[in-house]
C-alpha positions in Angstrom: 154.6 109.1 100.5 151.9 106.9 98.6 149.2 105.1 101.0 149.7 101.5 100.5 146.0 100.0 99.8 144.1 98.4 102.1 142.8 95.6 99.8 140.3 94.4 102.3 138.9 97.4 102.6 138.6 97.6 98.8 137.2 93.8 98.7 134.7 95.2 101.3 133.8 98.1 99.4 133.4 96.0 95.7 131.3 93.3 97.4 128.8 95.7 97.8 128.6 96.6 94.1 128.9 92.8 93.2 124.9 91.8 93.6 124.4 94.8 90.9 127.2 94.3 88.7 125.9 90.6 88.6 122.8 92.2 87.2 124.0 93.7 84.8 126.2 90.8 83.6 123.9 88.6 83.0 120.6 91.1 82.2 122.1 93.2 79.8 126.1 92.2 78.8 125.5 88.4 78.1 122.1 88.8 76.0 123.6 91.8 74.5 126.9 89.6 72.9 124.3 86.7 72.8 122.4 88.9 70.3 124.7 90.3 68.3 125.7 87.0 67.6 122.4 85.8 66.2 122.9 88.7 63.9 125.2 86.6 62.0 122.4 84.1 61.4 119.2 82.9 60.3 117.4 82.9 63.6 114.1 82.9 63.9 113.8 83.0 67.4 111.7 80.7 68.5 113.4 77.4 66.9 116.4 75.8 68.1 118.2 75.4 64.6 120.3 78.3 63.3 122.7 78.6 60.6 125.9 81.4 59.9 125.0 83.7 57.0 127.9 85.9 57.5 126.6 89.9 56.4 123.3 88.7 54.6 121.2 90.4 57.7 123.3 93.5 57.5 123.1 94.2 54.1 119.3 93.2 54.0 118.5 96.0 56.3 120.8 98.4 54.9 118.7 98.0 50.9 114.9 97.3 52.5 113.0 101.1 52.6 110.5 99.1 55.4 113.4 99.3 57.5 115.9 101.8 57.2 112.5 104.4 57.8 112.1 103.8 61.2 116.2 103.9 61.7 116.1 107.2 60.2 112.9 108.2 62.1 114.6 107.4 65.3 117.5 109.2 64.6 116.0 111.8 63.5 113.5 112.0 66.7 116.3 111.2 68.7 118.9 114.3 67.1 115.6 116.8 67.8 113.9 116.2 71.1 117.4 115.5 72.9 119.0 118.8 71.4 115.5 121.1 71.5 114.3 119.7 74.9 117.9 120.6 76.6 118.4 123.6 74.7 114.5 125.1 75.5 115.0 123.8 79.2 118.5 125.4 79.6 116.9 128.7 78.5 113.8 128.8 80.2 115.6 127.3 83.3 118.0 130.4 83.1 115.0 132.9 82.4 112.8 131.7 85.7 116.4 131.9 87.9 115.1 135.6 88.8 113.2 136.7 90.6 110.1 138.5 89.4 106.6 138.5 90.6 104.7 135.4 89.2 107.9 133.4 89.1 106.7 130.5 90.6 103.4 130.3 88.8 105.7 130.2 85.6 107.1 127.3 86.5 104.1 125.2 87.6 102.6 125.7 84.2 105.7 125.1 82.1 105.9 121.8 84.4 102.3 121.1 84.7 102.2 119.3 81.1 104.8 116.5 82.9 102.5 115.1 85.5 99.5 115.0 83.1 99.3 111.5 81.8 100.0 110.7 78.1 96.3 109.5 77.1 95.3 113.4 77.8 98.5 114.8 76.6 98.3 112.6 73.2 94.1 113.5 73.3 94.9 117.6 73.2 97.2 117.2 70.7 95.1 115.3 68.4 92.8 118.6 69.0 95.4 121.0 68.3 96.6 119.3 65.2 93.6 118.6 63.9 91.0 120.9 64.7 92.9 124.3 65.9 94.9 123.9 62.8 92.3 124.0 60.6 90.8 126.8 62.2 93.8 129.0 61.4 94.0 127.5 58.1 97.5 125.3 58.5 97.4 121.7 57.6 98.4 119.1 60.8 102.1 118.2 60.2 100.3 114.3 61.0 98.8 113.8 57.9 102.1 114.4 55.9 104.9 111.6 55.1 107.8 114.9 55.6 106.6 116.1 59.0 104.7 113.6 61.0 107.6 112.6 62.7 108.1 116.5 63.3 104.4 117.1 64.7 105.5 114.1 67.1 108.7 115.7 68.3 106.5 118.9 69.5 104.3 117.0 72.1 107.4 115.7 73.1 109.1 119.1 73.6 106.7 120.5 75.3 105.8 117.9 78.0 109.5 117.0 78.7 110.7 120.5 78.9 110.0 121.2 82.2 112.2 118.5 83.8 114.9 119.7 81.9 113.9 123.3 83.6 113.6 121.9 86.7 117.0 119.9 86.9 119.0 122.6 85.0 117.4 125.1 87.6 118.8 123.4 90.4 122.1 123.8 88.7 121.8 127.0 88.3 120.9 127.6 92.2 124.3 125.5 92.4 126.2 128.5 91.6 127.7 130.5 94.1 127.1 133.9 93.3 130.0 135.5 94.0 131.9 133.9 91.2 129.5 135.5 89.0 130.0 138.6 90.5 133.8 138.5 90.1 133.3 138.0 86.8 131.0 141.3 85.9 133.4 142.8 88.2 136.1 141.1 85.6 134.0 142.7 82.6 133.0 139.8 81.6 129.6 139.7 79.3 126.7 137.6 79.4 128.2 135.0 76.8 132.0 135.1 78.7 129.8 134.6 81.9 127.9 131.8 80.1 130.9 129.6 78.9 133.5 130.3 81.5 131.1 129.8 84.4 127.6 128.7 84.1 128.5 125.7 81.8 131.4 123.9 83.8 128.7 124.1 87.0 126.2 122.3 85.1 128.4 120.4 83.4 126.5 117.4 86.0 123.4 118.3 85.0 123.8 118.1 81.8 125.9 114.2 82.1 122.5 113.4 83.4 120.3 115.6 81.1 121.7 114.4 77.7 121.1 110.4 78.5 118.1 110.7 80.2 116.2 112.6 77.1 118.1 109.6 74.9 115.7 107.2 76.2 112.5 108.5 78.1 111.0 110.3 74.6 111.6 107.1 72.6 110.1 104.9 75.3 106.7 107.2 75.4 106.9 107.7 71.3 104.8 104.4 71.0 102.0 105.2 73.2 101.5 108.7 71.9 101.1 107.3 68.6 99.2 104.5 70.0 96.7 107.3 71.3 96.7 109.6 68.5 93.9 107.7 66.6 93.7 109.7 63.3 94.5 109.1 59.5 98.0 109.3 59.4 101.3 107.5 57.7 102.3 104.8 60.0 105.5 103.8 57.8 106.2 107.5 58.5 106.5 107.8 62.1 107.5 103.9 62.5 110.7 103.8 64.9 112.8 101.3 65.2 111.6 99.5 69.2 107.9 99.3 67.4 109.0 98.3 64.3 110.9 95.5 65.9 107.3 94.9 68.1 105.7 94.5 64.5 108.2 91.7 63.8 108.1 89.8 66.6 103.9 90.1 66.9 104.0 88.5 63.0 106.1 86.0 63.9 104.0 84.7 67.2 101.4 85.1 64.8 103.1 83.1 62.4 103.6 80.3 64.9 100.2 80.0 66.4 98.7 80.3 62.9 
């Protein structure tokens, strides 16, 4: 027989999630249908008058090069860091699950490059690119229009991997261990293990994983480049939050001016 509900109960538990959800209302959902209306129009965002012009903003962006660079260079930076740094953390977070002697120093220097701040991080780089690399005779992937977004997606890797190692470690500890061991007793392999067992259990890590790599590498992008003082295609490894930074900067300009 079905509980009826207790709706004050229910009213109780909601008011509790109504100061938040008012938050978000009026933070993100109302600016975020407020903007994509100004889409529609000739905005400038700073003066009061604005007319419809239907599509002409889409279909400006879509056929100017200036712009559709840094969509593709954030999609692009966006398709490899989320899918290396998970992939990388996954397997190194599966590799340091055993124990062997040194284990834990393993981890503290594949985690160490986290807690160092991004002017050093962005500084060492700079070295490797452009001084190791030219001791080993290769050219630094920042100099050229077809990889400097690349060369920017390794310093990314490698700091943000060992959070991913971390978190998908903990999943791992997660698992009991006799289910793996009924399934070797079972016969089944490493991969059978792998997709049967080890994936549904971090199926929560990876709900958290996936997102949180969707937005921290983009957010740090800018001040890595900002740090990385050195001859190097700007248009090229332009993303779409500082491109949009750019704008808005001319525009103030424009204004004061």
């Amino acid at each position: 027989m079905k509980k009826k509900m207790n709706w004050k109960k229910e009213l109780i538990d909601f008011s509790f999630l109504a100061p938040a959800l008012v938050l978000f209302l009026f933070i993100i959902i109302i600016p975020l249908v407020q903007g994509i209306k100004y889409t529609f129009t000739d905005w400038d965002g700073l003066m009061p008058n604005l007319n419809y012009v239907g599509l002409k903003n889409y279909i400006t962006v879509f056929h100017d090069a200036d712009l559709l660079q840094p969509i593709g260079n954030t999609i692009l930076f966006t398709a490899v860091t989320v899918v290396v740094i998970n992939a990388l953390g996954l397997t190194v977070a599966m590799a340091v699950n055993k124990e062997f002697k040194g284990v834990n120093i393993v981890k503290s220097i594949i985690f160490i490059p986290l807690v160092v701040s991004l002017v050093l991080v962005s500084q060492m780089w700079m070295y490797v690119y452009s001084d190791f690399f030219s001791m080993i005779g290769l050219k630094s992937p920042l100099i050229d229009k077809k990889t400097s977004m690349l060369g920017l997606c390794m310093m990314s890797i490698w700091r943000e991997i060992g959070l991913a190692m971390m978190i998908y470690l903990a999943g791992l500890k997660s698992i009991p261990s006799d289910i793996n061991e009924a399934a070797i007793i079972d016969g089944a392999n490493f991969w059978q293990r792998f997709r049967n067992v080890t994936v549904p259990f971090l199926a929560p890590a990876f709900t958290y994983c996936i997102p949180l790599w969707l937005i921290i590498p983009l957010w740090r992008l800018p001040a890595d480049r900002s740090i990385l003082r050195r001859p190097w295609p700007t248009i090229s490894t332009a993303i779409c939050s500082l491109t949009i930074k750019w704008a808005m900067d001319r525009l103030l300009r424009s204004f004061i001016l």
